[in-house]
NUZA-511892 format. One record per residue (C-alpha): residue number from 1; residue in one letter; x, y negated, z. Coordinates in nm, 3 decimals. Layout:
REM NUZA-511892
ATOM   seq   type        c1        c2        c3
ATOM   NUM      a         X         Y         Z
...
This chain:
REM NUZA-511892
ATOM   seq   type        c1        c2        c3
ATOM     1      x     6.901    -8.738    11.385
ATOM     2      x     6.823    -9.145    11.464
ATOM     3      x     6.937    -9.355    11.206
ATOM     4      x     7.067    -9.670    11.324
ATOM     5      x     6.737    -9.858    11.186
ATOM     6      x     6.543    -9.638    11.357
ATOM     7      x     6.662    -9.648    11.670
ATOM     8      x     6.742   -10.083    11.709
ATOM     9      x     6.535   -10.348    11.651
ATOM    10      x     6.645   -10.564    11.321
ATOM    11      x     6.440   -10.889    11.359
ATOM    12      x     6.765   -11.041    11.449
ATOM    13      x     6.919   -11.069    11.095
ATOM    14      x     6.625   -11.305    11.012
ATOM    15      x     6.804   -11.586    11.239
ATOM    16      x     7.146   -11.688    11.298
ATOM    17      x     7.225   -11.643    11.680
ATOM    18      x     7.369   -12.064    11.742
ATOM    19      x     7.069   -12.193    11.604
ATOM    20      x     6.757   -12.189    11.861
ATOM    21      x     6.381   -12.141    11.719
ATOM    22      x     6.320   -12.514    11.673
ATOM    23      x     6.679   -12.572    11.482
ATOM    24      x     6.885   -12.739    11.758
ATOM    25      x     7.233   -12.608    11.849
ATOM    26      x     7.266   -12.302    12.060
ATOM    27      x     7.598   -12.386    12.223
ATOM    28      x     7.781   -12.040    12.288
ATOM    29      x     7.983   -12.042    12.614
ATOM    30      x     8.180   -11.679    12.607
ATOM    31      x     8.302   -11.572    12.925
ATOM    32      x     8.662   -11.558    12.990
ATOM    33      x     8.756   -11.210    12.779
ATOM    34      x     9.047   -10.959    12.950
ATOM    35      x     9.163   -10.594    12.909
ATOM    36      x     9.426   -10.452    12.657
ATOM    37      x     9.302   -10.590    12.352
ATOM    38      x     9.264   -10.952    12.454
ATOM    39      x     9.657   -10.848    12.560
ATOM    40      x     9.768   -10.750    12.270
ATOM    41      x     9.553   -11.105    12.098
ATOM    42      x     9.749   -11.278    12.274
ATOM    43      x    10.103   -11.162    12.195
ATOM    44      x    10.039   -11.148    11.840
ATOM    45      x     9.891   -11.490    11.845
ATOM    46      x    10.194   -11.599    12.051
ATOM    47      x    10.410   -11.464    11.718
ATOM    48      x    10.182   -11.618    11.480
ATOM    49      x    10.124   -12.015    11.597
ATOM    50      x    10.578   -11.926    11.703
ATOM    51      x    10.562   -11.847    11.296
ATOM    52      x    10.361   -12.135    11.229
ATOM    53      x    10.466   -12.406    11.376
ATOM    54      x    10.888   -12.320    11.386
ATOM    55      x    10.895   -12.257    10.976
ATOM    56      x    10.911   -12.636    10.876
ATOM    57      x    11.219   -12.641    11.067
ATOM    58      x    11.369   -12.365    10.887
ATOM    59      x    11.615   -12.446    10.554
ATOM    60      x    11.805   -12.269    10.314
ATOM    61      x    12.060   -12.452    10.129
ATOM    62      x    11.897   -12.792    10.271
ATOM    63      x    11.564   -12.710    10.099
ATOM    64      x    11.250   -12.601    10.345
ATOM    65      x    11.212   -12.199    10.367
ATOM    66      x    10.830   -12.209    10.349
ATOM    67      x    10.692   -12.566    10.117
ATOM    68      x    10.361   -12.588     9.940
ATOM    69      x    10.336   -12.908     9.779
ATOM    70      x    10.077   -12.875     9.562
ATOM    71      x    10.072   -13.257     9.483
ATOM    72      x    10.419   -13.228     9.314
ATOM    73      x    10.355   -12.862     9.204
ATOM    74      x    10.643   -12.744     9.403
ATOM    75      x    10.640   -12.413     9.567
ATOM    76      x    10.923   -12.255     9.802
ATOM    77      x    10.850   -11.953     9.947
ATOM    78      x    11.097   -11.736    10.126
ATOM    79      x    11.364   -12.005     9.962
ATOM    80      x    11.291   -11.900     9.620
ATOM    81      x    11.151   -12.194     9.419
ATOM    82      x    10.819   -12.157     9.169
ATOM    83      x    10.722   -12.407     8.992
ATOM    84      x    10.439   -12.411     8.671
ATOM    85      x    10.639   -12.199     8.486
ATOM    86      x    10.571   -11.917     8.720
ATOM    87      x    10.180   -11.929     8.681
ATOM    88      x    10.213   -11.565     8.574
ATOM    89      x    10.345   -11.464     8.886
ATOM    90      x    10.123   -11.664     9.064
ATOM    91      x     9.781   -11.525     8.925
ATOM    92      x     9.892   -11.184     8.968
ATOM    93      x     9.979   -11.233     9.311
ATOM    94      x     9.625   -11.432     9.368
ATOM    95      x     9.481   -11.091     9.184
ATOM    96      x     9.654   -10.859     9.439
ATOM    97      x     9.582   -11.096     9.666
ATOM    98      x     9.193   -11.063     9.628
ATOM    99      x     9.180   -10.692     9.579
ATOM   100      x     9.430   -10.657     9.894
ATOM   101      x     9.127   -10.846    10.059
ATOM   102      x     8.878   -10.596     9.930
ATOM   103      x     9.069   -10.283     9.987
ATOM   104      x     9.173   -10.409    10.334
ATOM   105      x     8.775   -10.526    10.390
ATOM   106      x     8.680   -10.171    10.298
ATOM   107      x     8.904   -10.002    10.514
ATOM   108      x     8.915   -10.207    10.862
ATOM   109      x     8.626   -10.457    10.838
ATOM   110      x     8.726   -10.829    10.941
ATOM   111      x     8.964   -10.740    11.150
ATOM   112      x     9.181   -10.992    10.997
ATOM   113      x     8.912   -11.281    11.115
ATOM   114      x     8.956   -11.158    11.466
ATOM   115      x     9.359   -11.149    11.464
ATOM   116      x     9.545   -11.287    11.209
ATOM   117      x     9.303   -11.583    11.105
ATOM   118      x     9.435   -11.951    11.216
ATOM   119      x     9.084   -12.043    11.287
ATOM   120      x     9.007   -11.741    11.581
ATOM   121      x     9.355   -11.794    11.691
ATOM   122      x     9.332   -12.139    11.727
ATOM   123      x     8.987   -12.150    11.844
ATOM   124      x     9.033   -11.836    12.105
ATOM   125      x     9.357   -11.815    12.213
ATOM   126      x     9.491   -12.187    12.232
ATOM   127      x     9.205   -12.422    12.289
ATOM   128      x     8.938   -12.181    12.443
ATOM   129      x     9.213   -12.149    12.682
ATOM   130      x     9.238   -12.440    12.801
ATOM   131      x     8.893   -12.462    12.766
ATOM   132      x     8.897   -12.199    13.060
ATOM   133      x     9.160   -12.400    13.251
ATOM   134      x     8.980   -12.764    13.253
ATOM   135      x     8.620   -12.654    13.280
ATOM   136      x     8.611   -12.299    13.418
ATOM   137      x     8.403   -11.972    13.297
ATOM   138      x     8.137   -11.971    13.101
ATOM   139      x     7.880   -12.025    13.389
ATOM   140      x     8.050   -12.340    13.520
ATOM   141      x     8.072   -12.476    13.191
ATOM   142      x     7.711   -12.432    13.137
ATOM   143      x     7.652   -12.566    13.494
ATOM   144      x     7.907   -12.903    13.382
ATOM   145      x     7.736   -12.938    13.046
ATOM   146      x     7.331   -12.954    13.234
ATOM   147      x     7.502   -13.210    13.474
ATOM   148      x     7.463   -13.575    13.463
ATOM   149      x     7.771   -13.801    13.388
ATOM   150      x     7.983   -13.843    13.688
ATOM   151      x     8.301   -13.870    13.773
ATOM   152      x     8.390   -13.500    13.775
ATOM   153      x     8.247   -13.435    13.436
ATOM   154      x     8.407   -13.785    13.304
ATOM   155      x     8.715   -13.713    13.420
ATOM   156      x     8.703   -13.312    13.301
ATOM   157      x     8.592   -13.424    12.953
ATOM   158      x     8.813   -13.700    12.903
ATOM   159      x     9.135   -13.491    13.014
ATOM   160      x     8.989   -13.157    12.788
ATOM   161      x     8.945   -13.369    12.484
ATOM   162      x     9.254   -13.588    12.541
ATOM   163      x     9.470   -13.250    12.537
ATOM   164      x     9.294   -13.155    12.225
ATOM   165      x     9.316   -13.439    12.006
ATOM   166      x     9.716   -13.417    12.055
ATOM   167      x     9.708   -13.079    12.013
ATOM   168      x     9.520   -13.160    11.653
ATOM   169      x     9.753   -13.396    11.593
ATOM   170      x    10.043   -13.144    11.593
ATOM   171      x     9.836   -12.894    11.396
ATOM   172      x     9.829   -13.202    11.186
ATOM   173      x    10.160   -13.281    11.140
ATOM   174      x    10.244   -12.868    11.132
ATOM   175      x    10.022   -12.871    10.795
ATOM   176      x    10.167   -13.139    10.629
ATOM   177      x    10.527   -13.024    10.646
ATOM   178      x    10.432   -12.752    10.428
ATOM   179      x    10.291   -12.983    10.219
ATOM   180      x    10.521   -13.250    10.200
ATOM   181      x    10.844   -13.128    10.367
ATOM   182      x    10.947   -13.214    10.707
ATOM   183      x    11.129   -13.475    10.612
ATOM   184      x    10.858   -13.654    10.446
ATOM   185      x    10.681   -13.583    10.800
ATOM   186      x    10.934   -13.774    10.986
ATOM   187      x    10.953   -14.049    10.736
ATOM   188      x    10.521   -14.121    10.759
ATOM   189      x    10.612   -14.042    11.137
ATOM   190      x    10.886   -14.304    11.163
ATOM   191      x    10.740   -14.575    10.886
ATOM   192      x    10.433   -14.842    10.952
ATOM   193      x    10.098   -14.788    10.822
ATOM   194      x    10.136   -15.071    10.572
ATOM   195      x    10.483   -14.883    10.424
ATOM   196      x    10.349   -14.537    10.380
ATOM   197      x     9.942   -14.581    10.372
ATOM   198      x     9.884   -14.234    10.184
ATOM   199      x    10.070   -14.055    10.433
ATOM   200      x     9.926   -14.225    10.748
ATOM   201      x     9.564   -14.209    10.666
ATOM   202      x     9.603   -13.814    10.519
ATOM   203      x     9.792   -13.722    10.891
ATOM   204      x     9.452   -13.878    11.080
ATOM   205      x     9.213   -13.709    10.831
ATOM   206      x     9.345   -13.374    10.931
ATOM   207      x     9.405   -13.447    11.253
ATOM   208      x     9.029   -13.583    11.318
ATOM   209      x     8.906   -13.269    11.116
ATOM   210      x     9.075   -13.052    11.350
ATOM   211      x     8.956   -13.238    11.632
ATOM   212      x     8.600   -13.152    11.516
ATOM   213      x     8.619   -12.786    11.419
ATOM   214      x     8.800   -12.711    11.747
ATOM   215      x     8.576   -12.940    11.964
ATOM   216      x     8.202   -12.929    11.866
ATOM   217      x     8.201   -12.724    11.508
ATOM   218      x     8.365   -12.439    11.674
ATOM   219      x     8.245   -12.087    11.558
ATOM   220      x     7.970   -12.234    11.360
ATOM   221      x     8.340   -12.300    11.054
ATOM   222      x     8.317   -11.880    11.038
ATOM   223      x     7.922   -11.867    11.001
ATOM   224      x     7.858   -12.131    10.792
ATOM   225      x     8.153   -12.248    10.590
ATOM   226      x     8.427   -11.915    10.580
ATOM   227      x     8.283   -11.726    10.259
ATOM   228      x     8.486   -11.438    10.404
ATOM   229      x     8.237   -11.404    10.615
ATOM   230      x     7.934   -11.386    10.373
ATOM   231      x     8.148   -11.141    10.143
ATOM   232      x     8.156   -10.897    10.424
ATOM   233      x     7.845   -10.758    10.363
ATOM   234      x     7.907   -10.659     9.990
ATOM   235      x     8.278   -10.530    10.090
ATOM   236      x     8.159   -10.292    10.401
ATOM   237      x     8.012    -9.932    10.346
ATOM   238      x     7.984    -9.669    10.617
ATOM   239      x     8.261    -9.579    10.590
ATOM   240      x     8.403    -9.883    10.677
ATOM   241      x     8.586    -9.930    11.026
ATOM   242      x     8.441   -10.204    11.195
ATOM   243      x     8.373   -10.277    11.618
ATOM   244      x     8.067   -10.053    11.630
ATOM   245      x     7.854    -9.978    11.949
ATOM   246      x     7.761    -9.599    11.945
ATOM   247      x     7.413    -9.596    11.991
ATOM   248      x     7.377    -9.261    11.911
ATOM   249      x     7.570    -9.221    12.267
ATOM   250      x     7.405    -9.552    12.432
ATOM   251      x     7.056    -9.544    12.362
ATOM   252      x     6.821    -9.552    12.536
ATOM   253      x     6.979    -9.793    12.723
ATOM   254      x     6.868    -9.931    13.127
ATOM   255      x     7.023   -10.060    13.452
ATOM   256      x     7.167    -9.760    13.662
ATOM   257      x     6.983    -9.672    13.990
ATOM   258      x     7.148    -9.534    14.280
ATOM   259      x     7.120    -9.200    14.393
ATOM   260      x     6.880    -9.142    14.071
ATOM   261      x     6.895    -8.914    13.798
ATOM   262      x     6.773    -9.054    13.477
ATOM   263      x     6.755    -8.982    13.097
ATOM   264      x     6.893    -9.263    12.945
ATOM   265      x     7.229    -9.312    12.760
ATOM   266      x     7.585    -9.442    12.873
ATOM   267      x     7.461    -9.856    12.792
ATOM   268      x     7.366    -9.992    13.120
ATOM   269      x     7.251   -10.278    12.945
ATOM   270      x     7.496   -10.522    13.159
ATOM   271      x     7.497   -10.783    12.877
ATOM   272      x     7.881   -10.822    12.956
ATOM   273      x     7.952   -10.753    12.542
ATOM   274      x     7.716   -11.024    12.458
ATOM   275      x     7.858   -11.255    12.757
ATOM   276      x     8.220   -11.246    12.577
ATOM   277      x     8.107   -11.259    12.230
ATOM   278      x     8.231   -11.603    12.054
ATOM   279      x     8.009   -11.593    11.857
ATOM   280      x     7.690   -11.515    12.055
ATOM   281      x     7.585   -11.189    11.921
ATOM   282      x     7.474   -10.896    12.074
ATOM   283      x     7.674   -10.594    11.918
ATOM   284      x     7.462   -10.298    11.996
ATOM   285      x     7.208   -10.482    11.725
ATOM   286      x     7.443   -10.274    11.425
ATOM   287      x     7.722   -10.488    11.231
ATOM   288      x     7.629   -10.844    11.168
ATOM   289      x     7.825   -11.074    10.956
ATOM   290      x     7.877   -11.310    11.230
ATOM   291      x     8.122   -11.053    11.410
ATOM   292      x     8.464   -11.112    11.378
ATOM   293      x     8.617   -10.816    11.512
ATOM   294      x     8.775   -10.975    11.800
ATOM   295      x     8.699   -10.704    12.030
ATOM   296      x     8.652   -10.855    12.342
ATOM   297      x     8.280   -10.673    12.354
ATOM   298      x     8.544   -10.333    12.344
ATOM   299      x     8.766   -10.467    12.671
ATOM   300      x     8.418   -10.590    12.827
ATOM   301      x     8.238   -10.226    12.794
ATOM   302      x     8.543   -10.034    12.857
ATOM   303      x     8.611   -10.186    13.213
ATOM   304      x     8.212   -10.092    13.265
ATOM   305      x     8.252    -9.762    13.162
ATOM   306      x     8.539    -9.722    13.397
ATOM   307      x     8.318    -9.857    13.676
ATOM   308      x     8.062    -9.584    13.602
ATOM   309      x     8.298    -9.336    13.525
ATOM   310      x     8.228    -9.276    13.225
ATOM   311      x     8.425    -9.222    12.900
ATOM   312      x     8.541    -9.526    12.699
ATOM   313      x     8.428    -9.595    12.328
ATOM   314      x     8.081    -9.678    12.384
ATOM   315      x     8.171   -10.003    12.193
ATOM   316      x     8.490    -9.863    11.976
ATOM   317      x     8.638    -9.929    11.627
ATOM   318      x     8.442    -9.699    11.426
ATOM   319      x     8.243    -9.675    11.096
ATOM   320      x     7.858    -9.628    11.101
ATOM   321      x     7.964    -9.305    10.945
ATOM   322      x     8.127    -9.193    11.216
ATOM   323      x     7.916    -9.311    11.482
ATOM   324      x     7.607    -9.122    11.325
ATOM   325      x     7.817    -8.747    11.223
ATOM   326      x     8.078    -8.767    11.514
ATOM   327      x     8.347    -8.704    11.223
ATOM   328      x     8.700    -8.906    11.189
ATOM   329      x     8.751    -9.170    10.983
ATOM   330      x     8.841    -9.095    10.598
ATOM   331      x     8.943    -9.258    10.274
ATOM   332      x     8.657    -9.268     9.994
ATOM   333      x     8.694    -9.263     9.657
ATOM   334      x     8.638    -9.680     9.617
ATOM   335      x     8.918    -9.705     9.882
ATOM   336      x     9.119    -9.477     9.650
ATOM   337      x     9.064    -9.700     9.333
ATOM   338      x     9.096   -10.013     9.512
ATOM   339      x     9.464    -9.859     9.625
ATOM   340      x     9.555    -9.736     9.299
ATOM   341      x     9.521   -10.102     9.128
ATOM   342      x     9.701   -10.252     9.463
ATOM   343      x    10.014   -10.053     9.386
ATOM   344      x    10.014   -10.116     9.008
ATOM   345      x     9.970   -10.502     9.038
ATOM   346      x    10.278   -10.529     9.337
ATOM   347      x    10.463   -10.320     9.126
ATOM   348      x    10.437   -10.543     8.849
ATOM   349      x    10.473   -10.852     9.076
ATOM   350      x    10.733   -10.655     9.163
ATOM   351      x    10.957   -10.613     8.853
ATOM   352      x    10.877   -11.005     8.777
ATOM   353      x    11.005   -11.137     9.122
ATOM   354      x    11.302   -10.856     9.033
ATOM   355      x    11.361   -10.978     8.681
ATOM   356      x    11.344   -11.382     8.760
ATOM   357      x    11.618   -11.565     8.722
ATOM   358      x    11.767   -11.919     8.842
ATOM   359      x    11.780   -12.021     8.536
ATOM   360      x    11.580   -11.964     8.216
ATOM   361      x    11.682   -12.089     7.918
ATOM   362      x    11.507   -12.082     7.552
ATOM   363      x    11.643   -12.183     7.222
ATOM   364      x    11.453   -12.165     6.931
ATOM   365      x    11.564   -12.274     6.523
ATOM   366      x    11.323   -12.592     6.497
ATOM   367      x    11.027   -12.504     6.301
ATOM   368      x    10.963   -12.618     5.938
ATOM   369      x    11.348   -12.672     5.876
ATOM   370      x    11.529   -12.424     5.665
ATOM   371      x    11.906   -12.539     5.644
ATOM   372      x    12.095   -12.821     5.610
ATOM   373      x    12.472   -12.835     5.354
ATOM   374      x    12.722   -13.003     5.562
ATOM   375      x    13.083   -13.166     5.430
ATOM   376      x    13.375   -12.894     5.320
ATOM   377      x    13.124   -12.623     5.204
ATOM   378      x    12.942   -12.586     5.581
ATOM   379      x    12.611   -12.505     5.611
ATOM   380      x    12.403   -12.570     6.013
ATOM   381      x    12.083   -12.475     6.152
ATOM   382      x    11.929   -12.707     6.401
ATOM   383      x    11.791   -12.559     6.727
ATOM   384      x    11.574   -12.645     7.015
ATOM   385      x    11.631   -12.576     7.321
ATOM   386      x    11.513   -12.638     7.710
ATOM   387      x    11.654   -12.507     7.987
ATOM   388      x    11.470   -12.468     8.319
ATOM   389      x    11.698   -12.508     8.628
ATOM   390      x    11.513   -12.328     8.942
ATOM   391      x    11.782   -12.387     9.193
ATOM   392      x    11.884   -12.645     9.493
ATOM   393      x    12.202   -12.817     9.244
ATOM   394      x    12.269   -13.004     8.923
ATOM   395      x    12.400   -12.784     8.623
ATOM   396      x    12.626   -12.872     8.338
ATOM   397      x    12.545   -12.594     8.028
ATOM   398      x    12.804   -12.528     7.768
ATOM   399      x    12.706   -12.330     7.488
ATOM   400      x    12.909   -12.076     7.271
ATOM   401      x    12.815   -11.876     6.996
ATOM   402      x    12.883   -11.517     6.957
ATOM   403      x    12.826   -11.260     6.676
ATOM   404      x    12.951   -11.511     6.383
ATOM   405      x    13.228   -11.783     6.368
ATOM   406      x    13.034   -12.119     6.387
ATOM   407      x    13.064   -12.474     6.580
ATOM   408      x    12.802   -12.598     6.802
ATOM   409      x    12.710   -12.939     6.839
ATOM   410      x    12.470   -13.111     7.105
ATOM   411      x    12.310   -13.393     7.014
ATOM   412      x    12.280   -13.648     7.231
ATOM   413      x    12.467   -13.630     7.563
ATOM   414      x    12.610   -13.324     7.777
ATOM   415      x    12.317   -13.110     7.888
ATOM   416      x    12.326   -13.203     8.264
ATOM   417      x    12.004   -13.071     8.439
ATOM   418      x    11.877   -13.180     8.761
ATOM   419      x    11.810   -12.977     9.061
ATOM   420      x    11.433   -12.811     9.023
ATOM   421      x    11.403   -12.971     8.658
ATOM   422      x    11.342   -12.882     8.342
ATOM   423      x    11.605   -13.033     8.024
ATOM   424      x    11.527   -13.061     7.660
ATOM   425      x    11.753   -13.080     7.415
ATOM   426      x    11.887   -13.011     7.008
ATOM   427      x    12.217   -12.876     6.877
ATOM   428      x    12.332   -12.789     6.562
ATOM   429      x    12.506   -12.442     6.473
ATOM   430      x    12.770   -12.505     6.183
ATOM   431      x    12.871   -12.256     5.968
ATOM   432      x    13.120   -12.193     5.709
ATOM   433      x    12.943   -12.101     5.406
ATOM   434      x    13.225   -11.805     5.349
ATOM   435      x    13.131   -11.682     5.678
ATOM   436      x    12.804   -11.544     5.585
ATOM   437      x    12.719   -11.227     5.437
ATOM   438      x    12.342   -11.252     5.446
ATOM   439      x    12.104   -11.523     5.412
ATOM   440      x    11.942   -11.428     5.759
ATOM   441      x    12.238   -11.328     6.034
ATOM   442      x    12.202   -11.288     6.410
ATOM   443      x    12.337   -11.453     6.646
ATOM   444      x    12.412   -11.473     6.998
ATOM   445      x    12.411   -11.787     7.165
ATOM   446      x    12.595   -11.755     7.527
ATOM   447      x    12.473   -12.012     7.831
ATOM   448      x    12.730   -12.094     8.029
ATOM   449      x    12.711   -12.309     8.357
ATOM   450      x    13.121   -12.409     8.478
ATOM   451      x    13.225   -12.133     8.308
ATOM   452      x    12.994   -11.861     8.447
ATOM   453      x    12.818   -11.703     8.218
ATOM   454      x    12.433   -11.720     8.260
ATOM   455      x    12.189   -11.596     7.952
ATOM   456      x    12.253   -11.469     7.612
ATOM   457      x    12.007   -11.568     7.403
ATOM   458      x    11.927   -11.386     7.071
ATOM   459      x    11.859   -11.589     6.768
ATOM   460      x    11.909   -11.625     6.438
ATOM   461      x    12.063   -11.866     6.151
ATOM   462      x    11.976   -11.900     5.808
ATOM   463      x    12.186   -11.998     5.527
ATOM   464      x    12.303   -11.884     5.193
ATOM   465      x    12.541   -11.658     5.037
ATOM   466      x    12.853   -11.797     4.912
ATOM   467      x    12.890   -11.691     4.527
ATOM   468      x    13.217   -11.463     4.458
């Protein structure tokens, strides 16, 4: 049996398909894609940018659902607050995060590039779009880009360009409410230049870098800059699904002729799956890393083989595997592994996200200090303690102790901690010397916010025996 290598020509992987011979830009005008997957695209891009652009303006409890201000090191996801203190949580979910990548890479190819990424959807299903609208197909945008200046193409460009450069700006604005808040939005929004310069020139940064991926960078930002892209080709095996032509079922290819019997396979080389590609490859070369597993080479050559009457699949979602042995897809032993460490890392994340609390509170005897002999045969322990406060609202801690009879004493003022801050603070513990029975008890000291118990906290005091 015909390996793929054997049966296509590879010279292709030695270029990159929107970069001619003599290193100008190849410009890549797809034509207009349609059939059931481009469908389906389109209503889960419809969710998505819905997703995107209406979670600013949710709030729980007057706090954004979804904020990721890394500049103030303030995280809200799902209204749960993180701040540094849950690093842990974070780099475990970053690990999961990466080997999700992997396992999900090893599985389905980039099919995450082709329907979940902001960049494709963007690109292919908003602005490509109205691409379509404004300057037509892909011939007559050819046809308008060869012509001189005129009116028509004046007018076309200036109205395509106009629409995206507000359309950037609102992308814009979209990414810094999770940044900032929206209501640090509205206040750059609604504030001069001169009162909020930070704001104002970060809003036209992004706004004129979106403007120039969308506009003339294009698909050159998942060739060149994505390193999702470059990854793919250490993540993919043969058994990994992918949008595969069968050439096993194609070759050799050649225009039908009427009335004609011929040996040659189901490809009628109409160059229809190389017409839609956004990215200008041809797909019957083998997986390249500049696919994207959009599919629109899938609705292209499926409406051919209807034509034809012939069966569907000759461009499918397949692994080489099962292109070249005709068998179904299956799980390998790396996608087992991969799996296996998955599970056990969300499990732990897991547990942690189970276990965290609104408040976390430590106290620990201050180091160095043994104990100190207080008036009327007393004897205290001094303690640090902080108390991190992960909610939306200001708490007032009491403390009690439990397990021995004893006074506690703050120093300083009433521990009152701020919304989303963390206090410090010392007390004293004061004991009655008769009160002890060893020279190391335990204690528990209760953490009480209006009354509601919050934490016990397990210590210890120190002091000395009182003689009989």
């Amino acid at each position: 049996m015909m390996n793929e290598e054997e049966t296509l020509d590879q010279s292709f992987r030695d270029t990159i398909g929107t970069i001619k011979k003599d290193g100008k830009r190849n410009w890549v005008f797809p034509k207009r894609p349609s059939g059931w997957y481009y469908n389906a695209r389109t209503w889960v891009s419809v969710f998505l940018l819905a997703f995107l652009f209406g979670m600013p303006f949710i709030e729980l409890n007057g706090q954004p659902f979804l904020l990721f201000n890394v500049f103030e090191r303030k995280f809200i996801i799902f209204g749960l607050f993180f701040g540094p203190y849950d690093f842990h949580i974070f780099l475990l979910s970053f690990i999961a995060l990466v080997i999700f990548v992997i396992l999900f890479t090893a599985i389905y190819g980039r099919v995450f590039c082709g329907w979940v990424c902001p960049q494709t959807i963007f690109m292919e299903l908003v602005f490509r779009k109205i691409e379509y609208l404004i300057d037509g197909d892909f011939r007559d945008q050819k046809k308008l880009k060869a012509s001189p200046w005129n009116g028509k193409k004046i007018f076309k460009r200036g109205l395509k360009y106009s629409i995206f450069l507000v359309i950037s700006y609102l992308i814009a604005h979209t990414f810094m409410a999770y940044l900032v808040g929206l209501d640090e939005v509205r206040e750059i929004v609604s504030s001069s230049p001169s009162e909020r310069p930070g704001g104002f020139i970060a809003m036209n940064v992004f706004t004129m870098l979106f403007f120039f991926v969308f506009s003339w960078f294009r698909e050159q930002a998942c060739l060149i800059v994505c390193p999702y892209g470059r990854l793919q080709g250490v993540l993919l095996d043969q058994n990994s699904l992918a949008v595969t032509y069968d050439f096993i079922r194609g070759e050799p290819r050649g225009k039908l002729k009427k009335d004609i019997v011929q040996d040659k396979g189901d490809c009628v080389d109409c160059h229809l799956c190389v017409d839609v590609c956004p990215t200008g490859i041809d797909i019957r070369n083998g997986i390249q890393m500049e696919c994207v597993n959009c599919t629109a080479c899938i609705d292209a050559c499926d409406d051919v083989m209807v034509k034809i009457k012939k069966p569907k699949g000759l461009i499918r979602l397949d692994s080489l595997s099962g292109i070249q042995t005709g068998k179904r897809f299956s799980f390998s032993f790396r996608v087992g592994v991969y799996t296996t460490i998955l599970v056990i890392l969300v499990s732990i994340i897991s547990i942690l996200l189970a276990n965290r609390t609104d408040v976390e509170v430590n106290i620990l005897r201050t180091p160095g200090m043994l104990y100190q002999v207080q008036p009327n045969n007393k004897i205290s322990n001094l303690y640090n303690f902080h108390v991190i406060n992960k909610t939306f609202h200001d708490m007032n801690i009491e403390l009690k102790v439990k397990g021995i009879k004893g006074e506690i004493k703050i120093l300083g003022k009433k521990p009152e901690v701020k919304e989303l801050e963390v206090y410090e603070g010392r007390f004293m513990l004061i004991v009655d010397e008769k009160d002890l029975v060893q020279v190391n008890s335990k204690v528990d000291i209760i953490v009480l916010e209006d009354g509601k118990e919050l934490q016990t906290i397990k210590t210890s005091f120190l002091g000395k025996v009182a003689e009989e």
